[in-house]
N, C-alpha and C positions, 0 to 999 in steps of 0.2 A: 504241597500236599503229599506224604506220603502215603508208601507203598508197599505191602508186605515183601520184607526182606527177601532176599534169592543166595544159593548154596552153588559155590562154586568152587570144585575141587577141594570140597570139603573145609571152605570154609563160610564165613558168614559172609555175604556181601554187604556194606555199609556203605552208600554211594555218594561220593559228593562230585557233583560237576563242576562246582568251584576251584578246586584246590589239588592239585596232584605234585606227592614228593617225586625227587630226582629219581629216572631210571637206574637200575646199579646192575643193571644185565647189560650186555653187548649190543641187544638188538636195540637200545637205546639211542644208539647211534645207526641206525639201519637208514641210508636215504632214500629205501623203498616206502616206510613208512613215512601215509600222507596224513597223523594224524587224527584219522575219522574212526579207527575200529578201537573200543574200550578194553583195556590189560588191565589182568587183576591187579597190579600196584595201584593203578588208580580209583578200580574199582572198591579196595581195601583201604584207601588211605581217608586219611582223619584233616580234618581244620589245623593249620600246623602254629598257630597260635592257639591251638587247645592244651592243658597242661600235662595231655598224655604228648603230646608230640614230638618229634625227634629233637635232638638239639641244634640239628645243622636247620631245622625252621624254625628254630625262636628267632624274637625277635631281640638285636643288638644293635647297640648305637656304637660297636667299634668301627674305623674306617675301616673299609672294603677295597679290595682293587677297582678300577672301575668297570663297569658292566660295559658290553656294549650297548652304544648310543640309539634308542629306538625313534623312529619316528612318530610326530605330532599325531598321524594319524593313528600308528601302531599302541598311542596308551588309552585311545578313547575307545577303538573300534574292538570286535570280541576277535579272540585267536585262536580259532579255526584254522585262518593261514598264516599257516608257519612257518618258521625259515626249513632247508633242509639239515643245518646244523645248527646243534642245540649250546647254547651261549652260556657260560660256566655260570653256576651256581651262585650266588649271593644271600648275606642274610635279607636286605631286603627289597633284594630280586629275586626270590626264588623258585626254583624250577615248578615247585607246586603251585606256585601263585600262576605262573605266566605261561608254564611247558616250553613253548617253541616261542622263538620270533616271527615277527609279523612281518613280511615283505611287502614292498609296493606290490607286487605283482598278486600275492595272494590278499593283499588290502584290495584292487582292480574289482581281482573276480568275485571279493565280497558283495564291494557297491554298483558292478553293474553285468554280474551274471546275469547270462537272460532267464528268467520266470520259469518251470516246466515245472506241475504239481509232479507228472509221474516220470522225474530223471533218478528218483531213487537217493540213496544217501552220497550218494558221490555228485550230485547238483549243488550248485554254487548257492541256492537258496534253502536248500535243505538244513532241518534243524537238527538233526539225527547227532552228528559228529562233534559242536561247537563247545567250547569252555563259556562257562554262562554266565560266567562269575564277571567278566570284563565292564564293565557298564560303558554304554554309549548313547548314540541317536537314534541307535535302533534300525535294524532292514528296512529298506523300501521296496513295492510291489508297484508300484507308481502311484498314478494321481487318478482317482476319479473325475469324470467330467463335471465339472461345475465346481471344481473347490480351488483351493488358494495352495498355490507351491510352497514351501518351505526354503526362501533364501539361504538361510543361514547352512540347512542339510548341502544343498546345492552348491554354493561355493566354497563349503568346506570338500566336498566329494571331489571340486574339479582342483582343489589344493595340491589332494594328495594323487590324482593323475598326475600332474605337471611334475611334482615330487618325483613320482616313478620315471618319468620322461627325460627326468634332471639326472637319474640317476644313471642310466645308460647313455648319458651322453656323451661320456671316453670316445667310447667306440664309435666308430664311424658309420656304423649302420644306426647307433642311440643319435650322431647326428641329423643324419637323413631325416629319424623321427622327430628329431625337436623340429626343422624345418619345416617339415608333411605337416604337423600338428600346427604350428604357426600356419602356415599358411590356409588353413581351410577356412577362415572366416572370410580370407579375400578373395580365394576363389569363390567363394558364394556370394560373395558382394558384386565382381565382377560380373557373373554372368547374373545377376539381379539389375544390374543397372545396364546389361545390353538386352537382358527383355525387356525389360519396364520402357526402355527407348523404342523401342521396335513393337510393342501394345501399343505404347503413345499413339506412333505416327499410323498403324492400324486405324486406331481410333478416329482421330481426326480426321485421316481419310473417307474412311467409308463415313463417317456420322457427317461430313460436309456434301460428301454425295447426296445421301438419303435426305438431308434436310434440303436441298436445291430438288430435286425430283419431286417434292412436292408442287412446286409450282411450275417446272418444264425438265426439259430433258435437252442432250446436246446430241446433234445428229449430224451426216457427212452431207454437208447441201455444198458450201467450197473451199473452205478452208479444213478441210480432213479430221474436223468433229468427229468423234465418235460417243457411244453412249455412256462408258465409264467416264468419262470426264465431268466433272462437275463447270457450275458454271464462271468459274471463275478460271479454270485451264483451258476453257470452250473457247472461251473469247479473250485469249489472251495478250493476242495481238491486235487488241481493238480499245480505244479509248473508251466509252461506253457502252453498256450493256444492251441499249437500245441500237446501236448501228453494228449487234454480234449476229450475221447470216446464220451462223451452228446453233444459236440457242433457242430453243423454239416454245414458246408457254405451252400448255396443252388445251386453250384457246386455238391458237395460232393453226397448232399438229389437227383439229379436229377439224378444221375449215370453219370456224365460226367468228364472222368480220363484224358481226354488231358487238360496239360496247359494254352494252347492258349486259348479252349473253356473254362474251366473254368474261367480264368480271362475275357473272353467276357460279358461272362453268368454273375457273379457276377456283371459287369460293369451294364449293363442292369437294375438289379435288384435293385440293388445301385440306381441309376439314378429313377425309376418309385415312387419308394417309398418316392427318398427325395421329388419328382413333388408330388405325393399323400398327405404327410402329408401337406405341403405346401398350397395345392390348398385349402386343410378341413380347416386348420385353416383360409386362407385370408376369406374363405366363410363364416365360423360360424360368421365374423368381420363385413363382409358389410351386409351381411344378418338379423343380429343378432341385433349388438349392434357395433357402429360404433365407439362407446367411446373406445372398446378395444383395440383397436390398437396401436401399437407403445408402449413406456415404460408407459406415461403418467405421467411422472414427472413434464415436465411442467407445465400440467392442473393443478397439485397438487398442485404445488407454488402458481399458479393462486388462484385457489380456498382459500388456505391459508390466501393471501394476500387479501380475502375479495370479491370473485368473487365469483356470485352464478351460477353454473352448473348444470344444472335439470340432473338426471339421469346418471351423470358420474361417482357417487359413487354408484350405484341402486346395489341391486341382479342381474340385467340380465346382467350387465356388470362383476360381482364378475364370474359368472359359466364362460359365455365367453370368460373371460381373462384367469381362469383358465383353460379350456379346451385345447384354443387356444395355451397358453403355450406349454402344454406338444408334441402339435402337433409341433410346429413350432420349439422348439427346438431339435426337435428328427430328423426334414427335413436336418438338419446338415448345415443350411444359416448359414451365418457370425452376431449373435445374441446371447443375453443371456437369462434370466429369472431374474434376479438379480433386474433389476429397475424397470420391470413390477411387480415382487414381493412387491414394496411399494406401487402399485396400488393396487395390491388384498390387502395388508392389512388395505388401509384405505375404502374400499368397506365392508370389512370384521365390523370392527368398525362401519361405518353407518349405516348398518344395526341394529347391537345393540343398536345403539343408538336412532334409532327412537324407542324401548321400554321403553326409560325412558323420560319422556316428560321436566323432569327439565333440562336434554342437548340437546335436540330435539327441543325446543319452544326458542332456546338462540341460534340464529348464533356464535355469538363469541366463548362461551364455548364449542361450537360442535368443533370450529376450533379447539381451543386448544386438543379436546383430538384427534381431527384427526393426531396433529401435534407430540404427543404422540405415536398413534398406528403407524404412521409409521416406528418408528424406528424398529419395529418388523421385517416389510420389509426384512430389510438389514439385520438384528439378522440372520434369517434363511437363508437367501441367502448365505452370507460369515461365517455364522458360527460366528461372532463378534458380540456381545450384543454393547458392549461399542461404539464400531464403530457405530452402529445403530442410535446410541442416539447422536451421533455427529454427524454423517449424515443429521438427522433430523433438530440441532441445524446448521449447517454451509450451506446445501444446500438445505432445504424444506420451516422451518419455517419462518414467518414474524413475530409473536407475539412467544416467546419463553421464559417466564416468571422462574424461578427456582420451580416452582410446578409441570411446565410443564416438567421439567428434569428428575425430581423423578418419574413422572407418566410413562413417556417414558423407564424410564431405567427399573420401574416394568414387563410393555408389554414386554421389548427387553427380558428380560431375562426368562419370564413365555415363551414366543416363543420358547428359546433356548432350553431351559429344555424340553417344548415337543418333538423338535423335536430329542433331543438328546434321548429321553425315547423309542420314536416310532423308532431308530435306521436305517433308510433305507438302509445305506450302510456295516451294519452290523459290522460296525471296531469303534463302540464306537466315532466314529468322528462327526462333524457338516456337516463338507462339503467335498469331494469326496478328495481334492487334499489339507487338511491338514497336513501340515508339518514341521520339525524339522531340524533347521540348528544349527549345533553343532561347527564346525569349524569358528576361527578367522577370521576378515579382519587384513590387513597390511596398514600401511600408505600411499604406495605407490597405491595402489587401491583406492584410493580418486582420480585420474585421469580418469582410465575408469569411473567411478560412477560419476564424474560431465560430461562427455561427452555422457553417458547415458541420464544423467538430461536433457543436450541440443538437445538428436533427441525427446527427450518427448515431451519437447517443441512446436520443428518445425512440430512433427507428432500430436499434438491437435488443431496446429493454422491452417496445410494443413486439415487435417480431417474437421474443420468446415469452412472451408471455399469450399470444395469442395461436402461437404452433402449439404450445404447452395442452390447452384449452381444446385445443382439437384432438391431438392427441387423443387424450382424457374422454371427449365424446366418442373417439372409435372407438375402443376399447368399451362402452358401456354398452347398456341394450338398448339403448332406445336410436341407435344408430342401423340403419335397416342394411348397409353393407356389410354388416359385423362379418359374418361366414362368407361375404364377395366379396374378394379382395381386390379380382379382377375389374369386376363390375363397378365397383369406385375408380380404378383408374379410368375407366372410356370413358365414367362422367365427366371427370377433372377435363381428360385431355379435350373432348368434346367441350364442354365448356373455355376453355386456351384457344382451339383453335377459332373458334366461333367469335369470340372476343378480339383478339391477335390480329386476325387478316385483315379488318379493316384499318385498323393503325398501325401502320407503317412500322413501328419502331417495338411494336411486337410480334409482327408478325416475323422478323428477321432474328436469325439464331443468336442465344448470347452473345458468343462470342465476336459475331459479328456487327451485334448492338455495340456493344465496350469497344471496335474499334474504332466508327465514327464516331461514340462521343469523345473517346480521349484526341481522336486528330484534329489539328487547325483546317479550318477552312479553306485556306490558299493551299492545300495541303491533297485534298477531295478533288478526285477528277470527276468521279459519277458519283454525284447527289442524290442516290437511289432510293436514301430516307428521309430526303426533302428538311434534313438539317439546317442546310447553310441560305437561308433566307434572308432576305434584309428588308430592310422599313416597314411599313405597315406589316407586312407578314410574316415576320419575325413576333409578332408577339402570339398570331396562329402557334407558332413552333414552340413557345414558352409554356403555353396555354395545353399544348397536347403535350410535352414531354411530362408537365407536370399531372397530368391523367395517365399517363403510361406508368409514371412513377408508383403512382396509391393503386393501380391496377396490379401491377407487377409485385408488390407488394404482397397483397390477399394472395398472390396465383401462389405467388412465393411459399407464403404459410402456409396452404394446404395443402399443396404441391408435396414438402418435404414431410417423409412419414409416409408416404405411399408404399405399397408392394412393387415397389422397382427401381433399379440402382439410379439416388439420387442426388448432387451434392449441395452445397447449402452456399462453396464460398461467392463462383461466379453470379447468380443470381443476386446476393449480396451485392455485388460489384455493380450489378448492372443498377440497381434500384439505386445504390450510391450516387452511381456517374449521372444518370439521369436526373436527381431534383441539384448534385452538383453543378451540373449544365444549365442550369434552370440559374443559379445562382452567380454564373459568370455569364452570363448572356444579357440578367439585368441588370450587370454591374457594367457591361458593355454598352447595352444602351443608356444608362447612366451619364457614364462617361462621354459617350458622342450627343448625349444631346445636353450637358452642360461640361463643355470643357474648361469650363475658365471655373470652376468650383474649386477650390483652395487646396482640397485630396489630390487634385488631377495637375497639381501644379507640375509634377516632374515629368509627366506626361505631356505637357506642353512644350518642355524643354526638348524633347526627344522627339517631334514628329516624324520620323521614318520610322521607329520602330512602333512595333505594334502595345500599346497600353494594357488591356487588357486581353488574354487567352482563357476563351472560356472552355478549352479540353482539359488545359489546367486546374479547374475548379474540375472539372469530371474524374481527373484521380485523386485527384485531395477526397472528393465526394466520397467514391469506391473506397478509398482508405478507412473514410470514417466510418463506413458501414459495413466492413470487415471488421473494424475494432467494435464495433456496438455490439456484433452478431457473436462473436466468439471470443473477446476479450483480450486477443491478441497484440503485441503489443509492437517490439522490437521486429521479432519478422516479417509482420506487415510492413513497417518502411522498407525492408529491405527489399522484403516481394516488387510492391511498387517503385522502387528506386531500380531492381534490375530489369523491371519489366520497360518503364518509362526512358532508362539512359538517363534520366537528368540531374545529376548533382547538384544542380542549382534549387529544385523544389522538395529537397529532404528535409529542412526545417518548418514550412509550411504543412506538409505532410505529418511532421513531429505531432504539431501544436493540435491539427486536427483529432489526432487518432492520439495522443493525452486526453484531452480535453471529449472523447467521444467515449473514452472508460471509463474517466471518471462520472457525465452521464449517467453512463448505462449502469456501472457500480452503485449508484445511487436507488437504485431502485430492485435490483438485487445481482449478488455476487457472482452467481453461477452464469456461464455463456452457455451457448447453443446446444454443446457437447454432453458440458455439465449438467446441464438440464435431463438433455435424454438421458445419460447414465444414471442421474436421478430417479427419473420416470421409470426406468425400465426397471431398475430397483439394482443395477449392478452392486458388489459390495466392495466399492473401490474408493479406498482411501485416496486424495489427495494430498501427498506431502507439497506441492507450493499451496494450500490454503491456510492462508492467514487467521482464519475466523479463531474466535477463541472457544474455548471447549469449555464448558459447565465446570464449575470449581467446585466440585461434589465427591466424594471418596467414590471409589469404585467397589465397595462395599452396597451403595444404595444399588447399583446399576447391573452388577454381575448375577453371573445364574447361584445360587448358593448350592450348597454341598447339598443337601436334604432334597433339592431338586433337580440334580444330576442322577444321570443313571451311570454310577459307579459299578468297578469291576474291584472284587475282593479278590486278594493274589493267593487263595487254597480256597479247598471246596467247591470246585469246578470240575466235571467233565466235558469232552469232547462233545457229545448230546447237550450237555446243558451249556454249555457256551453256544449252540448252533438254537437252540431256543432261545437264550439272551438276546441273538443278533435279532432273529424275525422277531422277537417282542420289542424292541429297541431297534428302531429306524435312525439311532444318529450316527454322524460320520466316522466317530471316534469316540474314547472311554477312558476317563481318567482311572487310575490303579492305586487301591488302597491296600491297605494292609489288612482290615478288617472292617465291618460294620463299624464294632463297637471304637475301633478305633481306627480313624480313618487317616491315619498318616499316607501321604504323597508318595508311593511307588514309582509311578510313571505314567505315561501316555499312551495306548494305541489303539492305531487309525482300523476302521472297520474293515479297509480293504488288507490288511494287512494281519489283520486275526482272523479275516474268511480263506486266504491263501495258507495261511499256516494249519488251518483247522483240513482244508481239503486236501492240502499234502500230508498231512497225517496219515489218514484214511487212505490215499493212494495206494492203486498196489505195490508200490514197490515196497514201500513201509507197510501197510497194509496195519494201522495200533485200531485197536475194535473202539467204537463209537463211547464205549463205557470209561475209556484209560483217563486216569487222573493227570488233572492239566493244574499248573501254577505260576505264579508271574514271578515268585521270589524263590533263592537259596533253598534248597530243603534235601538235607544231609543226607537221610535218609532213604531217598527219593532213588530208584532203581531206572536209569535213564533212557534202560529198553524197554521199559513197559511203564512207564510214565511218558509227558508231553511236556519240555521245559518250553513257556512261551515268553522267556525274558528278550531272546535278541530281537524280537519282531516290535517290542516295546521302549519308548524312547525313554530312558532310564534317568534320562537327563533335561525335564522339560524346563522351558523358560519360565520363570517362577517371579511373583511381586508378594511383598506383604499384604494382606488384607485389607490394610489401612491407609493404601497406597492412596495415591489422588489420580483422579480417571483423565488428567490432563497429562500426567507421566505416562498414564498406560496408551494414549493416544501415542504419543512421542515413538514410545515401544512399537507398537506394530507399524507404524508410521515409518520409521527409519531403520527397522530391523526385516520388516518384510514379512512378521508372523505370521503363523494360521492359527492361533491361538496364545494366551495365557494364564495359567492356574497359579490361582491365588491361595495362600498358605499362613497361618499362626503357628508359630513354632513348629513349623514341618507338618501341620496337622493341617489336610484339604479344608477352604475356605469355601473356594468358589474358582468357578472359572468363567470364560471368556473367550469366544471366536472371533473370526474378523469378521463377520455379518451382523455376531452381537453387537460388538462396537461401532459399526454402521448404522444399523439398525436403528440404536439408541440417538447416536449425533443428529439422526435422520425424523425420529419419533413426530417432532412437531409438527414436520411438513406432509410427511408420507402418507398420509390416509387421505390427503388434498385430491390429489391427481393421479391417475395410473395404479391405483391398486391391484395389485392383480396380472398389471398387463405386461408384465416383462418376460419375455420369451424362454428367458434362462428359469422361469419356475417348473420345480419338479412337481408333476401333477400323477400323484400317484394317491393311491386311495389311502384311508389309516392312518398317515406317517406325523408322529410325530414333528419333524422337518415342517413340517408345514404352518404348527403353531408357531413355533420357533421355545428356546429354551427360557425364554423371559415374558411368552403368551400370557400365564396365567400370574404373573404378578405386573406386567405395566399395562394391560388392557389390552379391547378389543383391538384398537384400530395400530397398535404397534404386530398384532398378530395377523391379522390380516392382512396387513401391507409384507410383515416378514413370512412371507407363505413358503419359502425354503429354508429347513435349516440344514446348515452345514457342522456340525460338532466340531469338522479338521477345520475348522475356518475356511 
């Protein structure tokens, strides 16, 4: 737009910020000048491919000497930072096209000055001083909370750091810096994987305490008890629990010698405690840090996949979850520690990582080492490094590079080693219920073991289809704890423990359920869940395992979802192991009471060893109904392969947890995770999903141009751009060139023309609220009393034909990582496209089913636009409804 001409020194000023001829004065070469302050040559000079132009800028195709060589990032990014010496003239490098060269150094302080509206024209983000002419990606102010990073910005920016780092690396102090710079990821890995060891064994400590204190306490009567010891260090020197003097029920403490009262008494106590720890933990959750709750795996993926989360990796959420833990699993609910453990450890990593600025200042490579410290997670949880780091790669990561492997396997194992060194359970072990299967399978045991595979199956596709459901009814009104969130947990837990204390095999903590059913028999010194039964009352034990099974089950489903850190895998496990035990027990009595049946022939051959191991069928079980639950595939064997020791049962395990996906695939694709991030409406592409994508143009599907709220690049003011923005609630603004002709300018993001609009205004610039503002070249444009807003605009968006197919544009955001795509007919705006859109849409069928509404990440602001979303009023109500954020930046 311009702007009435200005007289300087008597003559006419004609301004272009594009184009300035070579200096021919001395001070041309001045190394004081940085640049930023405007000289009549440039303020007087012309387009030098105009046919008034001098001859030394026409344009010739004779050879040239050669210019110096600029960097990748010096032809994209604007040049502002300049070299301090100015690089000899060329025809078609010339000094008015480029002025100065670009350094890494002042390429640095383009991409990651820090933010200040009022540093005045000498800030790294000021637009005051810049050549506009350059096109690029455009400045970034960062990312609002709740939108989609820009991959491709991000690892182009950390390009050209490494560039600059490369470049001083002669010198011995540029060395020092390549080494500091290498090494900050593993410094943050490192001390990520000796906290997450050191939470771990926290964890396990006090959560074993607090769930044995439920039913006694350990006291100094003669063996020098004392009361932090839980009951398994109480009596440690004693074969059974029943002849431990230190451990005293709270029966026993209270003097009360009738049966009946003490089993009442105990009941009671049982019961207050699990509602106690229960209630602390939901409360420290709503109260506290609302991110804690639940495993938080999904967010994880989310976040992975490019989704920025304010405060769900914070410190208040790392104590939180931590705390919360130890509370909630010690309440004795149908829950683990296990997945919430990948939450604390990439809490644990973020933290670190905001002290090294070169993985802090870089979305992308934060991701990566988040995607890294997780596997620690799982390392300490199950005791399996290796599992960790396939965990990571098979169900967390999006970007999971082979750097990132090595990084993750360093975490998983510096984790393991801590927490193997800090020893909590004092038997040289990782995790409470690791152990040693020594005995053979037989051929004929590939029958139970695939019909294992199939209740895995059916019990991951009932489980998420019945948490889903619940889900679905919190979130509605006719759920009377809608606004309790507390008050639903002390029903659940009151319901668990009420249920629980009479059967044995729930009233005992997961973890300590999974490690009598995975151990043999001959194996168990104290029988304390009246497991190892034999003859007639062995089938009592078949009979209750498989009631604790379908109990455990329900507790399970409504358990997860609650307002307090919870996880999905152990529980899983447990319900596996138990109907698994159920299924080697009557394959045991089978066997003993027809041995001579034609199956059992090799077993006859072999009488000293034992035929059937029904702990064995309890991990094959836990396998299959891990794989049912989450879909998992490969690192489940390997979990269970590092947890068990046994090499001998990894092919039975295979066959189970194959044949327990394909199952639960049958009935629908998405696992546990997938589901919630469904539910909650995250906008997170899956690049491992297979499904196929509508063979439809993305012409039908896209927002069209006539229903975008475009930004024409003249005829704007400061005022009238800051009434654009409050009329227009979306994230971002495609840039045309005019109504009537709407050719593709560029892109920018709203947080990025609200920083430029307030730095205008600032005092240090101080442009009055009226000054004309524009997105394109304009010649005549006087650059102190106009507003050039080209650099803050991505000059160069990712761009598809109109006529594209929405299974390519899937592909696009999919593999490139975008927050967007604008769609174009011969350079003329079509239509565009976010990553919520493209969610939204793949999503359209299911999404009004369940969870509308209930996703925590919705922006619940009055007015806004965002809310319809940009495709409301052409695909209906319930794709609008369900899309009640929108994002423009994707």
């Amino acid at each position: 737009m311009s702007s009435p001409s200005s007289t300087h020194s008597g003559h006419v000023a004609v301004a272009s910020s594009s184009r300035t001829p070579p200096s021919t004065s001395p001070e041309g070469d001045d190394e004081s000048d940085d640049g930023l302050e405007v000289r009549d040559e440039e303020l007087l000079a012309d387009d030098p491919l105009h046919e008034y132009g001098s001859p030394a800028d026409r344009v010739t195709f004779q050879r040239n000497t050669k210019p110096q060589t600029l960097g990748l990032a010096s032809r994209f990014l604007p040049s502002p930072f300049l070299a301090r010496h100015v690089t000899p003239p060329s025809p078609l490098m010339s000094p008015g096209r480029l002025g100065r060269s670009a350094t890494p150094n002042t390429i640095l302080s383009y991409l990651n000055a820090p933010s200040d509206p009022v540093a005045g024209l000498q800030d790294g983000k000021d637009a005051a001083g810049l050549d506009w002419y350059v096109e690029g990606p455009g400045r970034r102010v960062g990312y609002d909370n709740l939108t989609a990073i820009d991959w491709i910005y991000e690892y182009s920016k950390e390009r050209t750091r490494l560039r600059q780092l490369t470049i001083d690396g002669p010198s011995m102090l540029g060395q020092l810096k390549l080494v500091a710079d290498a090494s900050q990821m593993w410094w943050v890995l490192v001390a990520t994987g000796l906290a997450v060891g050191g939470i771990a064994a926290g964890i396990d400590i006090v959560s074993d305490w607090l769930g044995n204190v439920k039913q006694g306490f350990c006291s100094n009567v003669s063996d020098g008890g004392t009361f932090y010891l839980n009951r398994a260090f109480c009596c440690w020197e004693t074969d059974t629990y029943a002849a431990c003097p230190d451990w005293r029920t709270w029966a026993t403490a209270m003097g009360i010698g009738n049966a009946f009262g003490s089993y009442v008494t105990e009941y009671i106590i049982f019961v207050i405690f699990s509602i106690l720890f229960a209630t602390t933990a939901s409360f420290l959750v709503v109260r506290f840090s609302t991110f804690a709750r639940s495993s938080g795996i999904p967010e994880i993926k989310t976040v992975l996949g490019g989704f920025v989360i304010r405060h769900f990796l914070g410190a208040r959420t790392l104590v939180i979850k931590s705390l919360g833990l130890c509370l909630s699993v010690a309440s004795g609910m149908w829950l683990g520690k296990e997945g919430p453990m990948v939450h604390v450890a990439c809490c644990c990593a973020n933290v670190f990582i905001k002290l090294f600025d070169g993985i802090n200042g870089n979305e992308a490579r934060k991701r990566e080492t988040l995607s890294a410290a997780a596997a620690s997670g799982i390392s300490v949880a199950f005791g399996a490094p290796i599992g960790g780091v396939l965990f990571s790669l098979e169900q967390l990561s999006y970007y999971f590079p082979d750097k990132t492997m090595w990084a993750a396997f360093v975490c998983a194992m510096i984790a393991a080693v801590t927490l193997h060194a800090l020893d909590p359970f004092h038997t040289g072990k990782l995790v409470l219920f690791q152990l040693t299967h020594k005995n053979p399978w037989h051929a004929f045991e590939l029958v139970p073991f695939t019909l294992i595979g199939v209740i895995g199956g059916l019990y991951g596709a009932m489980f998420i289809k019945l948490n889903m459901r619940i889900a679905a009814w919190r979130t509605s009104t006719s759920n009377p704890f809608l606004n309790r969130p507390v008050v639903e947990v002390i029903v659940v837990a009151a319901i668990t423990a009420l249920i629980g204390f009479p059967i044995t095999f729930l009233r005992a903590q997961s973890s300590e359920l999974v490690e009598f059913l995975f151990a043999e028999c001959k194996y168990i010194s104290d029988d304390i869940l009246g497991l190892c039964k034999e003859g007639v009352a062995n089938t009592g034990v078949i009979f209750t395992l498989l009631i604790s099974a379908v109990l455990g089950f329900l507790l399970e489903t409504i358990t997860f979802g609650l307002q307090l850190p919870a996880g999905i895998l152990l529980p899983s496990m447990a319900v596996g192991a138990l109907y698994g035990r159920v299924v080697g027990l009557v394959m045991e009595v089978w066997q003993q009471q027809h041995p001579n049946f034609f199956a059992f022939g090799r077993c006859a051959m072999e009488p000293d060893i034992q035929c059937i191991t029904p702990g064995t069928y309890a991990v094959i079980g836990a396998a299959s109904a891990l794989a049912g639950a989450t879909r998992m595939t490969v690192s489940i064997v390997v979990i269970m392969f590092e947890l068990t020791g046994a090499l001998t049962y990894v092919l039975p395990i295979m066959v189970a947890v194959m044949l327990s996906k394909w199952v639960a695939d049958a009935f629908g694709k998405r696992g546990i995770y997938e589901a919630w991030i469904h539910f909650q409406g995250y906008p997170f592409l899956d690049n491992h999903d297979d499904t196929p994508v509508p063979d439809v143009p993305v012409a039908r599907v896209m927002t069209r141009c006539e229903d975008l709220a475009c930004i024409t690049a003249t005829g704007y003011t400061i005022e009238s751009l800051r009434t654009f923005l409050r009329t227009h609630r979306f994230r971002g603004f495609p840039v045309v060139n005019t109504a009537r002709d709407p050719t593709l300018l560029g892109y920018i993001s709203r947080t990025e023309l609200q920083y430029a609009l307030d730095t205008a205004t600032s005092p240090s610039r101080g442009l009055p609220v009226s000054t004309a503002c524009y997105f394109k070249h304009q010649p005549l444009a006087d650059p102190t009393v106009t507003l050039d807003l080209r650099p803050w605009m991505d000059q160069t968006p990712i761009t598809l034909n109109s006529r594209s197919s929405l299974q390519l544009t899937n592909d696009m955001f999919q593999k490139l990582g975008l927050r967007y795509i604008a769609f174009v007919e011969r350079g003329i705006l079509a239509g565009l496209m976010t990553k919520k859109d493209l969610w939204s849409v793949l999503n359209d069928g299911e999404a009004g089913k369940i969870g509308r509404g209930a996703g925590v990440l919705r922006e619940e602001l009055d007015e806004r636009e965002d809310e319809e979303g940009l495709l409301g009023h052409s695909r209906g109500d319930s794709l609008a409804e369900n899309f009640a954020s929108r994002d423009g930046a994707g």
